[in-house]
N, C-alpha and C positions, 0 to 999 in steps of 0.2 A: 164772231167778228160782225154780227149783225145789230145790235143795242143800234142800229142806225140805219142800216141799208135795206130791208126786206121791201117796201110797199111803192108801187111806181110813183113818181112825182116827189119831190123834196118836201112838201108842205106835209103829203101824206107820210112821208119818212119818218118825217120830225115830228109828228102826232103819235105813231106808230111806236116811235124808240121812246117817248115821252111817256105813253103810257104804259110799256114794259118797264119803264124804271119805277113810273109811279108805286104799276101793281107789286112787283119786285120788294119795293119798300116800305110797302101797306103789307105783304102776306112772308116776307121770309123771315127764317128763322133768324139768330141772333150771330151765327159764326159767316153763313152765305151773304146778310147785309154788311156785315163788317168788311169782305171782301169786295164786296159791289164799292162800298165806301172810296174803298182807298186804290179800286182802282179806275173807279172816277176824278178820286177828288187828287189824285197823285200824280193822273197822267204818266205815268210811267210803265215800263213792260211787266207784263202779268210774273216775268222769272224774279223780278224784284220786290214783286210784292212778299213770298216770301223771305226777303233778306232782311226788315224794318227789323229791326228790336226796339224795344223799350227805351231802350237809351239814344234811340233815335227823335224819340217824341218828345218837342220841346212846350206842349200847352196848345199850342196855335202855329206849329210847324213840323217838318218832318224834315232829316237828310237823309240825304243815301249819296250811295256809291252805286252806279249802274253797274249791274255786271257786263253789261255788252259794251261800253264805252269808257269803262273808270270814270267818268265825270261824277265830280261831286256838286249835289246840288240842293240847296236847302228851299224848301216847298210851302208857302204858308198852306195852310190847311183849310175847304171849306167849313162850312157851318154845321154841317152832315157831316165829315169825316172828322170833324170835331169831336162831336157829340160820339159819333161810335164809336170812337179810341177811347173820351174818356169814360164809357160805358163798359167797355171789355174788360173782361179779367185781365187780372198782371199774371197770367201762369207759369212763363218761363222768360227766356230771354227776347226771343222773336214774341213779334205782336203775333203773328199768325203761328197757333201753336197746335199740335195734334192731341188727343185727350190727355194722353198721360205727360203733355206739357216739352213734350219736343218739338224743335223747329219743324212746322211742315214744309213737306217737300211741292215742287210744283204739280208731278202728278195727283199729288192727295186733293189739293188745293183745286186742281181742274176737275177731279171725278165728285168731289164735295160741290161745285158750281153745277155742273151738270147734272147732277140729283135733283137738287133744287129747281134748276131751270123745266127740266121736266114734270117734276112734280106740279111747280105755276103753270103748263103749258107756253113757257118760254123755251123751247129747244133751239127754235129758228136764232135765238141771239148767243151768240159765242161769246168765250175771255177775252180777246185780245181787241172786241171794238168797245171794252171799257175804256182803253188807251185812247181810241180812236174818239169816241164819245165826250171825253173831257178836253180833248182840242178842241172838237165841233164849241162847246159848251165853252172856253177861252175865247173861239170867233164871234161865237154866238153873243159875246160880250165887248164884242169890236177891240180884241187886243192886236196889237202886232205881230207882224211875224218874228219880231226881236223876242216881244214877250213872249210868244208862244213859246221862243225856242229856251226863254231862258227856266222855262218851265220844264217844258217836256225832254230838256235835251237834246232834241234834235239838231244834228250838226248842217244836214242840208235843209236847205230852204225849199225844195222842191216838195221833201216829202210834209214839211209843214203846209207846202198849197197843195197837196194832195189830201190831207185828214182835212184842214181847214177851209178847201177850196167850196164843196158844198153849202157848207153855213154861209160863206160870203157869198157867194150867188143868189142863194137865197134870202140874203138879206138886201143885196143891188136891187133885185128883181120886188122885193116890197118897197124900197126907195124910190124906185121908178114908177111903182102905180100909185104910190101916194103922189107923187108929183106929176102924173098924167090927173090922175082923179082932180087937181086942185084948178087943171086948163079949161 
């Protein structure tokens, strides 16, 4: 859950997560970026990542059905989780699939993350602040909390100013020293 929180200060955070994804995406293998992918670029909970199929993939979008919420929600896809989707084998039904082409389970999908993360000397950053990550990265983009939620699903607002609350602070706080800087 850390892709965001380890280093004091927000500027440092956001350097910090920026360069674990950078390095992430410069040195991982092809099935661990897939999953960095889409659970960045999906904002959705890491149990859902594996439930995508194939026939979920529209080009430049995704649906699902959360499993914790039933909502169904259709996702455009960034430019990154584009490109990985359309780069991945078609081996079975689910996008995320285990060698011999079965659906992976969440645990495979967490200890395959974790391999990874270790191997880059990224331990310190968990699965579940991918979710977190691609809200920051929606604020970071000055959406609303409408958009966020019509993104992420989120039914409360609260926990949308909880993931989102940092990047907009962060972002107030550079609005306010460019506009000191200009007195």
């Amino acid at each position: 859950e850390r892709w965001l929180k380890r280093a004091p200060g927000a500027a440092r955070k956001r350097d910090r997560s920026n360069s674990a994804v950078a390095h992430f995406r410069e040195e991982a293998s092809a099935l661990p970026l897939l999953i960095l992918e889409i659970g960045i670029g999906s904002v959705q909970r890491p149990g859902d990542w594996v439930r995508f199929r194939w026939s979920d993939y529209y080009g430049q979008s995704l649906r699902v059905k959360q499993g914790k919420t039933g909502k169904v929600l259709r996702l455009l896809c960034t430019k990154t989780l584009q490109h990985a989707l359309d780069s991945a084998p078609r081996v079975g039904l689910t996008i995320l699939t285990r060698r011999d082409g079965k659906p992976m389970s969440y645990r495979y999908l967490a200890q395959i993350m974790r391999n990874e993360r270790e191997r880059l000397g990224l331990l310190e950053f968990d699965l579940h602040a991918l979710r977190y990550r691609g809200v920051m990265e929606l604020a970071w983009a000055n959406c609303s909390d409408d958009e966020i939620a019509a993104f992420s699903g989120h039914a409360s607002i609260a926990m949308i100013r909880k993931y989102a609350g940092e990047a907009r602070q962060e972002m107030r706080a550079r609005s306010a020293a460019e506009k000191r800087a200009r007195t």
